[in-house]
C-alpha positions as CSV (number, residue, x, y, z in Angstrom):
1,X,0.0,0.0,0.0
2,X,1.5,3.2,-1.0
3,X,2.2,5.9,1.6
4,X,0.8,9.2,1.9
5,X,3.5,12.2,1.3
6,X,5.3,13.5,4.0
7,X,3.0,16.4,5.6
8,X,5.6,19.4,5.4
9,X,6.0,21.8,8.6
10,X,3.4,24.7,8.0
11,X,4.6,28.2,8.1
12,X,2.4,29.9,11.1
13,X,3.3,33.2,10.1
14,X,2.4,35.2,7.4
15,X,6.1,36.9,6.2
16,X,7.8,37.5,3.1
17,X,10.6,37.0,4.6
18,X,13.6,36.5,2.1
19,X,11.3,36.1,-0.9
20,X,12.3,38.5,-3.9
21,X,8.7,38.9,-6.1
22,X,8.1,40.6,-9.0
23,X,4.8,42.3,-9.6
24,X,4.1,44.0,-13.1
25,X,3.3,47.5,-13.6
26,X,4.1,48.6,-10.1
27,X,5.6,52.1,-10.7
28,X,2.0,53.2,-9.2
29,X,-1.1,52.5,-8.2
30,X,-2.3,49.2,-7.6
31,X,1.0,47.7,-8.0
32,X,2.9,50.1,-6.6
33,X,0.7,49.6,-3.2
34,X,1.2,45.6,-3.5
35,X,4.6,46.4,-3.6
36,X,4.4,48.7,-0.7
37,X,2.9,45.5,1.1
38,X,4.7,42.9,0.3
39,X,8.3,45.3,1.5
40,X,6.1,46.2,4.7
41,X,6.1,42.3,5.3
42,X,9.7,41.4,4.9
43,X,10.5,40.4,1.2
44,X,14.2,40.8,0.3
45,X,13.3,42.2,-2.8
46,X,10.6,43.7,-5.2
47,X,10.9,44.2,-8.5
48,X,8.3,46.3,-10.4
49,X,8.3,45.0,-14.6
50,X,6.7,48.2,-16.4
51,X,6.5,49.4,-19.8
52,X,6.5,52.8,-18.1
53,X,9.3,55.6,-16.3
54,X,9.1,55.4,-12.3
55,X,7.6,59.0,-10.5
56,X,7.7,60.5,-7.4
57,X,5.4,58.2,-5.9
58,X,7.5,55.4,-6.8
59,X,10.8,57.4,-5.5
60,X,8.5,58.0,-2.2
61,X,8.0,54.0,-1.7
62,X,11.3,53.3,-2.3
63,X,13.1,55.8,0.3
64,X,10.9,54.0,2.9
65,X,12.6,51.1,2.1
66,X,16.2,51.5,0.9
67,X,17.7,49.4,-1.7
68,X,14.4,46.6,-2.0
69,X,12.1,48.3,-4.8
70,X,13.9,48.1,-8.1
71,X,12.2,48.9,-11.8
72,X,12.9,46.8,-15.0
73,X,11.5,48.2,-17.9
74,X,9.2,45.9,-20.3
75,X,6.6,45.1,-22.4
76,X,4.1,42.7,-20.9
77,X,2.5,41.6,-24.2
78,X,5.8,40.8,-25.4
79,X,6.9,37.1,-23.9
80,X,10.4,38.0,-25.0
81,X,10.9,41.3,-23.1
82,X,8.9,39.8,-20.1
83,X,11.5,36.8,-20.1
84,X,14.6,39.3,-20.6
85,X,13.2,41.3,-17.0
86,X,13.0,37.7,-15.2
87,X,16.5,36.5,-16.3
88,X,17.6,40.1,-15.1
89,X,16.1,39.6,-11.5
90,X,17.3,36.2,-11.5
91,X,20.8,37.6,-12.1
92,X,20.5,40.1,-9.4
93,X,18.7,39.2,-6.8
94,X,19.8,35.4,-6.9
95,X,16.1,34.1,-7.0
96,X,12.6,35.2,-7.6
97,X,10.0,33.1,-5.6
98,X,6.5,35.1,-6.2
99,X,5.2,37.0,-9.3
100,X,2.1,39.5,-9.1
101,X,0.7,39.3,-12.4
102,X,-1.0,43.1,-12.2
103,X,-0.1,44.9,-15.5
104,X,-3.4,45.8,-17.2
105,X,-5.9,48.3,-19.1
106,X,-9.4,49.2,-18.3
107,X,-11.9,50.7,-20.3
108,X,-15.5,51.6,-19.6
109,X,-18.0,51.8,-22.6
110,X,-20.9,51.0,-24.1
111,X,-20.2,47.7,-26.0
112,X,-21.3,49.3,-29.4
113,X,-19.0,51.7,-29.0
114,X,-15.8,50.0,-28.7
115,X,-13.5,49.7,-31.8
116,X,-11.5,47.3,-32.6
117,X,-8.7,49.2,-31.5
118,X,-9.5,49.9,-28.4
119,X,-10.3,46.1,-27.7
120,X,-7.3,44.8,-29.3
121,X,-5.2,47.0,-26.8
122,X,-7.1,46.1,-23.5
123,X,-6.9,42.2,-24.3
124,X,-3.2,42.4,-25.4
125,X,-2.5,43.5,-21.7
126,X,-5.0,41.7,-19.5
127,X,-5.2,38.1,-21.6
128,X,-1.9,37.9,-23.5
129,X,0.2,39.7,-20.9
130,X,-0.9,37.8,-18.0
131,X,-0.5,34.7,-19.6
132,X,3.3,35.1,-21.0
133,X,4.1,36.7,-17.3
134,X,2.6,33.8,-15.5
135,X,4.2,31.0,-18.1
136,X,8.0,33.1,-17.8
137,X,7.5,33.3,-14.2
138,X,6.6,28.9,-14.1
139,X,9.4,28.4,-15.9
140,X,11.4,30.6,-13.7
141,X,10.4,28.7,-10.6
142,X,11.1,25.1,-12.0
143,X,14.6,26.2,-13.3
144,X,15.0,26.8,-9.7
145,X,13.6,23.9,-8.1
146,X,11.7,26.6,-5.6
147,X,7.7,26.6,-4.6
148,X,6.8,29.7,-6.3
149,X,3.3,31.6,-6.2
150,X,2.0,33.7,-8.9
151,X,-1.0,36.2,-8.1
152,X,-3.2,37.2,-10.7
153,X,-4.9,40.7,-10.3
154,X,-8.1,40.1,-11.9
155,X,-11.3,42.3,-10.7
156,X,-14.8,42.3,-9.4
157,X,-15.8,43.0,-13.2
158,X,-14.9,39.3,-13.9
159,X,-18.2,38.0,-11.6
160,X,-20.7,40.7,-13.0
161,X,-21.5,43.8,-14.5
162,X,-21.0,47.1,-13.0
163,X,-24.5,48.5,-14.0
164,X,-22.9,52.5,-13.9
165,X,-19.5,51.9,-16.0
166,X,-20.2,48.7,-17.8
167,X,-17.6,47.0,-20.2
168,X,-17.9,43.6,-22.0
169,X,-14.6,43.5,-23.0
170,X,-13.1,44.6,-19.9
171,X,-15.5,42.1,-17.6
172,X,-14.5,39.0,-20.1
173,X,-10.8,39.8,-19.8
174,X,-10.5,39.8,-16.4
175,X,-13.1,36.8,-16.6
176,X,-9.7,35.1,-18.5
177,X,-7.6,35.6,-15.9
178,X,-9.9,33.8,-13.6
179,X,-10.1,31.0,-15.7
180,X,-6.2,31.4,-15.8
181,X,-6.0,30.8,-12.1
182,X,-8.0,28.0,-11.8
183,X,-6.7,26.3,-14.9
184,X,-2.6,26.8,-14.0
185,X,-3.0,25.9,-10.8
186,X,-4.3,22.8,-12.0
187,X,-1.6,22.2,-14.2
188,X,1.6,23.6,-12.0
189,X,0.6,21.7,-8.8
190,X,3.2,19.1,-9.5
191,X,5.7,21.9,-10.0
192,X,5.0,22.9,-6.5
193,X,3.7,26.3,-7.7
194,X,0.3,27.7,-6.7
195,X,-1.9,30.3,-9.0
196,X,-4.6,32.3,-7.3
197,X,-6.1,35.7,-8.0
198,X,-7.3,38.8,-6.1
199,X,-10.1,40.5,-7.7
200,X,-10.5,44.5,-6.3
201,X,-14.0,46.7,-6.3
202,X,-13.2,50.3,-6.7
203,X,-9.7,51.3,-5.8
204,X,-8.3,54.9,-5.6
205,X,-6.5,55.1,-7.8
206,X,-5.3,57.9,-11.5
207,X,-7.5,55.3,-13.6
208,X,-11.0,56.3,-11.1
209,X,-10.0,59.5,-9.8
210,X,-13.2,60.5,-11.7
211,X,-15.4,58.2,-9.5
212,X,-16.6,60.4,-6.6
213,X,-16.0,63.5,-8.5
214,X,-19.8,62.4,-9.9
215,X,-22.4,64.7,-8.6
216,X,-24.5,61.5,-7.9
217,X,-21.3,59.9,-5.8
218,X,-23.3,60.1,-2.5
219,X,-26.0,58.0,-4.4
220,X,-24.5,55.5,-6.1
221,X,-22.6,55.3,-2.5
222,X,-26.1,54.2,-0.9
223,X,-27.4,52.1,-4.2
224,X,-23.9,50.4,-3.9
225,X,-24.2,49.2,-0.5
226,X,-20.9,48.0,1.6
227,X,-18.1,50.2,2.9
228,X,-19.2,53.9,1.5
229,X,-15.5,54.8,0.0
230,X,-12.7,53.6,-2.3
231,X,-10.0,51.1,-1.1
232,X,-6.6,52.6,-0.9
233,X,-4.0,50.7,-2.4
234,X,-2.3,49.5,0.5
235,X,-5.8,47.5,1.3
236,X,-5.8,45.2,-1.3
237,X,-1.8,44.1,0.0
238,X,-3.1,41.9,2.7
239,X,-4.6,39.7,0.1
240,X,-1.4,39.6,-2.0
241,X,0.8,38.7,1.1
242,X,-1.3,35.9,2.1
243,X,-1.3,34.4,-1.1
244,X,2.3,35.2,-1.7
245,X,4.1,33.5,1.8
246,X,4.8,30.2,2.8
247,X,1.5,30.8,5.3
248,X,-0.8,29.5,2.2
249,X,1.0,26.5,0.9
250,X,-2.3,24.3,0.8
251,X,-3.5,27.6,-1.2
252,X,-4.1,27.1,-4.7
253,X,-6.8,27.8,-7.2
254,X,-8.9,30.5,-5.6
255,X,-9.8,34.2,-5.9
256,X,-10.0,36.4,-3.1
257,X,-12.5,39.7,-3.6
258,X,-11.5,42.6,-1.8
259,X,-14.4,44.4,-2.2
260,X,-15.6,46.9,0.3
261,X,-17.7,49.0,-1.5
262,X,-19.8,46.8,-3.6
263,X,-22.5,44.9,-1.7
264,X,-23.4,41.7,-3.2
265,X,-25.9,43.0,-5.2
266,X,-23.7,45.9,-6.7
C-alpha cells in the first residue's frame, strides 16, 4: 500500500521573509501599493516589470525602504521582453519566488461603442500579458527547483456587470484571468507552484480619480451598499501577502475579492 507524502512543517506566520517577487506594472497604483505590502512584510526584494518611467510616488515608496524596490522596464504583451526582465532579476537578486501578475488596461463603454482598437489593446495587456508573465514566471520557478506563487490581479468585473461603467470586454478579460488561475493551478501543482487571483472593487487610484468627483457619488454610495469609499491601495496588500508567503501552501486555485464598496448585489 502506498504511503501518503510526508506532511511538510506549515509556516504559522504570514512573512515574506527572504522572498524577492516581481509584480508587473508597479511604478504606481495598484502595483505600486502591492509592492508597498509585500516590502512592509519582509520580502528581500521587489521588483516592479513596467513598460513605463518610475515618479515620485514610486521614488517616495522606495526611500521607505532603501535598496528593496527596483524597476525593469518591459513590455508585458511581449513574452520575449517579459522573459529578458526575469532573467535580469534572477541575475540580481539570486532568485525570484512570487510574481504578481497586475499589469493591465481598463476601459469603460458602451459595448457598441468600442473599436476594434481599443479592444485589441485592452486584451493584449489583460489576456496575453498575463499569460506570458505567468508561463515566464513557471518556468522561472522550475529552473529553480523553488515553490513559487503567482498572483493574478483580476477584478470584481470578472463576476458581474458594474450596471454605472459597464464593459464587456473589460468584464471578459478579467473573466480570463480567472479562468487562468483556476486552470494553471491545476496544471503547475506538480511543479510545486500555486496560481490564485485577487479581484478589487473600486480602488483609488489615477485610472478612477473621476469616480466620486460624480455629482450623484453620495447615491451611487447608498445604491452600492458596503463600505461607503474607495480602497486605498495598500488595502488590497493583505490579500497579495497571504497568497504570496509560505503561510498559504495548501492555497491554490482560488480568488479572493476585496471588495468593500460593492455589496453583493452591486
Amino acid at each position: 500500500m502506498a504511503s501518503s507524502p510526508p506532511t511538510p512543517n506549515p509556516q504559522k506566520q504570514i512573512t515574506l521573509a527572504g522572498k524577492v517577487i516581481a509584480i508587473t506594472g508597479a511604478n504606481r497604483g495598484i502595483g505600486l501599493g502591492i509592492a508597498d505590502c509585500c516590502l512592509s512584510n519582509s520580502a528581500a526584494a521587489v521588483y516592479s516589470i513596467d513598460i513605463g518611467d518610475t515618479g515620485d510616488e514610486f521614488a517616495s515608496v522606495s526611500k521607505q525602504h532603501p535598496g528593496k524596490l527596483h524597476a525593469i522596464k518591459a513590455d508585458v504583451t511581449n513574452e520575449a521582453n517579459v522573459t529578458e526582465a526575469v532573467e535580469r532579476i534572477l541575475k540580481e537578486a539570486r532568485g525570484l519566488h512570487g510574481m504578481v501578475v497586475n499589469a493591465g488596461r481598463t476601459k469603460h463603454k458602451a459595448a457598441l461603442d468600442f473599436t476594434t482598437e481599443e479592444i485589441e489593446q485592452l486584451w493584449s495587456i489583460n489576456v496575453y500579458g498575463s499569460f506570458y508573465c505567468a508561463r515566464v514566471a513557471a518556468l522561472a520557478f522550475i529552473k529553480q527547483g523553488v515553490k513559487g506563487s503567482i498572483v493574478f490581479t483580476a477584478s470584481m468585473a470578472s463576476y458581474r456587470p458594474n450596471k454605472r461603467v459597464p464593459s464587456a470586454p473589460y468584464g471578459a478579460s478579467k473573466a480570463g484571468v480567472r479562468n487562468m488561475t483556476h486552470t494553471l493551478a491545476m496544471e503547475w501543482a506538480p511543479h510545486n507552484i500555486r496560481v490564485n487571483s485577487v479581484s478589487p472593487g473600486l480602488v483609488k487610484t489615477a485610472m478612477t480619480y473621476w469616480v466620486p468627483q460624480q455629482p450623484d457619488w453620495e447615491q451611487q454610495l447608498k445604491y452600492y451598499g458596503g463600505i461607503p469609499r474607495l480602497a486605498e491601495v495598500e488595502e488590497l496588500g493583505g490579500a497579495y501577502v497571504y497568497l504570496l508567503s509560505d503561510a498559504a501552501s495548501y492555497t491554490t486555485s482560488i480568488d479572493i475579492p476585496v471588495n468593500g464598496v460593492i455589496g453583493k448585489d452591486g
